[in-house]
N, C-alpha and C positions, 0 to 999 in steps of 0.2 A: 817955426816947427810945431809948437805947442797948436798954434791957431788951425794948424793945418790936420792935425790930429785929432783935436774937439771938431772941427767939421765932418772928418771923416767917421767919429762914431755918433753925431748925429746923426748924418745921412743912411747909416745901418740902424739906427733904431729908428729911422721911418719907413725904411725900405720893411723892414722884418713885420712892423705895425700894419703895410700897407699889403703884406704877402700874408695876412690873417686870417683864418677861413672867416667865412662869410655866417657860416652854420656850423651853431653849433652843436657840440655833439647830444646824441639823444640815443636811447636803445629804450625797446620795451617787451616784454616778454607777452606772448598771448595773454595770458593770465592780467598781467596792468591793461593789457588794451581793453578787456571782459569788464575790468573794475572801474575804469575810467567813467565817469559823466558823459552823458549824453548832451550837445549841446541845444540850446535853443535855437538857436541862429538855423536861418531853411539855408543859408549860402552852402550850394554847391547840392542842394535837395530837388532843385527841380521846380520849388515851391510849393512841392504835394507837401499835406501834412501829414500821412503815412508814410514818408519817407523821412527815417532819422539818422542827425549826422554826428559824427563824434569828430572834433578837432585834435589830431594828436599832436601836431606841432603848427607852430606860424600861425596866421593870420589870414582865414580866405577875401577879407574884406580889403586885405592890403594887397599893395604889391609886392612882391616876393616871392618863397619856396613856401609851400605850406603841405600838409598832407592830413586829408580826412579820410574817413570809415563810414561808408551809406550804408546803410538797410536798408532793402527795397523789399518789404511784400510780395508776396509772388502773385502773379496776375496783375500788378501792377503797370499801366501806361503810361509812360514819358511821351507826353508831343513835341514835337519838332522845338531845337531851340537850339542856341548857340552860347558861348562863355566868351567872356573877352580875355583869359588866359588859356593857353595851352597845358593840355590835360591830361598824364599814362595813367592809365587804370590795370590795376588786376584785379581776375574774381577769384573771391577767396573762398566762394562757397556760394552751394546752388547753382542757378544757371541764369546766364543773363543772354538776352536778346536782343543785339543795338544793331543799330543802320544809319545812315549817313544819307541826307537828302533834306528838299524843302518843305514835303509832308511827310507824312507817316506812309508808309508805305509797308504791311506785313512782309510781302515776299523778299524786303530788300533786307531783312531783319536776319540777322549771323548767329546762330547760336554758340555760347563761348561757356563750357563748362569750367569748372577749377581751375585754377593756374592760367587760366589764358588772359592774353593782355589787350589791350586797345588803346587808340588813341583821342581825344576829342583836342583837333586844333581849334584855336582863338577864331572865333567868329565861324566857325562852320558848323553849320546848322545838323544835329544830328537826332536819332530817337530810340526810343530803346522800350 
């Protein structure tokens, strides 16, 4: 009986370990994001160096959930190019211009003011 009972709250204290979120928890208020560092790393920049990227959580260099903060310049050109992760964006301010294709293409380019969201899947080539 006893045997039967130490295996059973083993197996709940692996079950419960194994139902652990993955992510941890994180909040930040505008204000901490405004005061956070800006990081060196171009991951997830484009490679411009007028484009600056803030890491709020995770790791872009790893696999996993991660989430950054770009500043793009305005007038600024992204050429055609693609990520090997999948990517939701939203724009939090100003206005961003992207499009989807194997060049640059102006007229395919979607204007997405405030609030509006996009997608950049894994390996599809896109510009902005």
């Amino acid at each position: 009986m006893w045997k039967q009972l130490r295996l059973a709250v083993l197996f709940c204290a692996v079950a419960s370990a194994a139902a652990a979120p993955t992510l941890p928890e994180m909040r930040m208020t505008p204000t901490e994001i405004r005061r956070s560092a800006f990081n060196g790393s171009q991951i997830g920049s484009s490679g411009l160096a007028e484009v600056r990227t803030k890491v709020l959580f995770g790791d872009p260099a790893k696999a996993g959930f991660y989430s950054i903060l770009l500043y793009v310049p305005i007038h600024t050109m992204i050429q055609t190019h693609s990520r090997r992760d999948d990517r939701m964006t939203t724009v939090v301010s100003g206005e961003r211009q992207f499009g989807y294709g194997n060049r640059f293409d102006e007229k395919a380019l979607k204007s997405l003011p405030p609030g509006s969201v996009y997608s950049e899947p894994g390996g599809v080539n896109h510009f902005a």
